[in-house]
N, C-alpha and C positions, 0 to 999 in steps of 0.2 A: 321167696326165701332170701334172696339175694339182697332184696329189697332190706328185709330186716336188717338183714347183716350190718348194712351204709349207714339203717338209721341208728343202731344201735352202737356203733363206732363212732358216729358225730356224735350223739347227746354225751358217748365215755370221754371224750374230747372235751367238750366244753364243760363236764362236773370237773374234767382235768384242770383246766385253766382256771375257773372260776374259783377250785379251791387253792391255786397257789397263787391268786390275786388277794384272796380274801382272807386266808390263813398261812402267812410265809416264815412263820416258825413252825407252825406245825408240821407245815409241807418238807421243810429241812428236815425236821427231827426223822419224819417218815421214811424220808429218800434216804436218811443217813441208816437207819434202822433195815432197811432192805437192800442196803450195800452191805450191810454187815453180814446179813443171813445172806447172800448170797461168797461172801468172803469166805464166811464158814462152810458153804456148801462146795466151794472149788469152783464156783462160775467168775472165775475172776476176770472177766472182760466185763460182762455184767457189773459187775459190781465195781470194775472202774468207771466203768458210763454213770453209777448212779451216785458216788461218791461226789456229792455236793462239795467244789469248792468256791469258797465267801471273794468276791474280787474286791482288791484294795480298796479300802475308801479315798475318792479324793480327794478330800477335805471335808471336813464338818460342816464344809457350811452349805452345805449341800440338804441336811437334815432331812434323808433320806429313809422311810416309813419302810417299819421292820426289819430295821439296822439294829445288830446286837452290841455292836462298839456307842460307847460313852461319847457324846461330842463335850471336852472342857468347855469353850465359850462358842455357840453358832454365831457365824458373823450375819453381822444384817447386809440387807441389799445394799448396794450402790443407789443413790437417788439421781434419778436421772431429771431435768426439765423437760417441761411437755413442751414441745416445738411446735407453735400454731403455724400451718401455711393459708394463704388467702384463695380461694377461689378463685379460677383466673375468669377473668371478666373478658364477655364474648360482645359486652355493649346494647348488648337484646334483654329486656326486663322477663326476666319468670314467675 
């Protein structure tokens, strides 16, 4: 019985994650919707735990996937050179 219990906590676990990797507007909408019910119910600890807040964007140029803010312009990379270093030579042929 006990058994069941672990396995069926792990796979709630991982539809957990998988759906807020996969779907993270929906997953907000969700969290924000059962902070609301439970605001209306009076479980207001609850419902501060589940009250999704969005952390500042750092900058756009970051163009970070299912972000609800507009970026004006995303900036591009910095180009960096590729630095070749040589093998150091041990004087023995390979």
């Amino acid at each position: 019985m006990l058994q069941w219990v672990v396995v069926a906590m792990m796979v709630g676990w991982s539809l957990h994650v998988a759906f807020r990797r996969l779907l993270p507007r929906q997953s907000r909408a969700l969290q924000t919707r059962l902070g609301e019910f439970c605001m209306k119910h009076g479980w207001l600890r609850l419902a501060h735990l589940l009250h999704a807040t969005v952390p500042p964007v750092p900058g756009c140029a970051q163009a970070c996937p299912g972000c609800d803010t507009v970026c004006s312009t995303p900036a591009a990379p910095a180009e960096q050179p590729v630095k070749w270093r040589t093998p150091p030579s041990s004087g023995a042929c390979h």
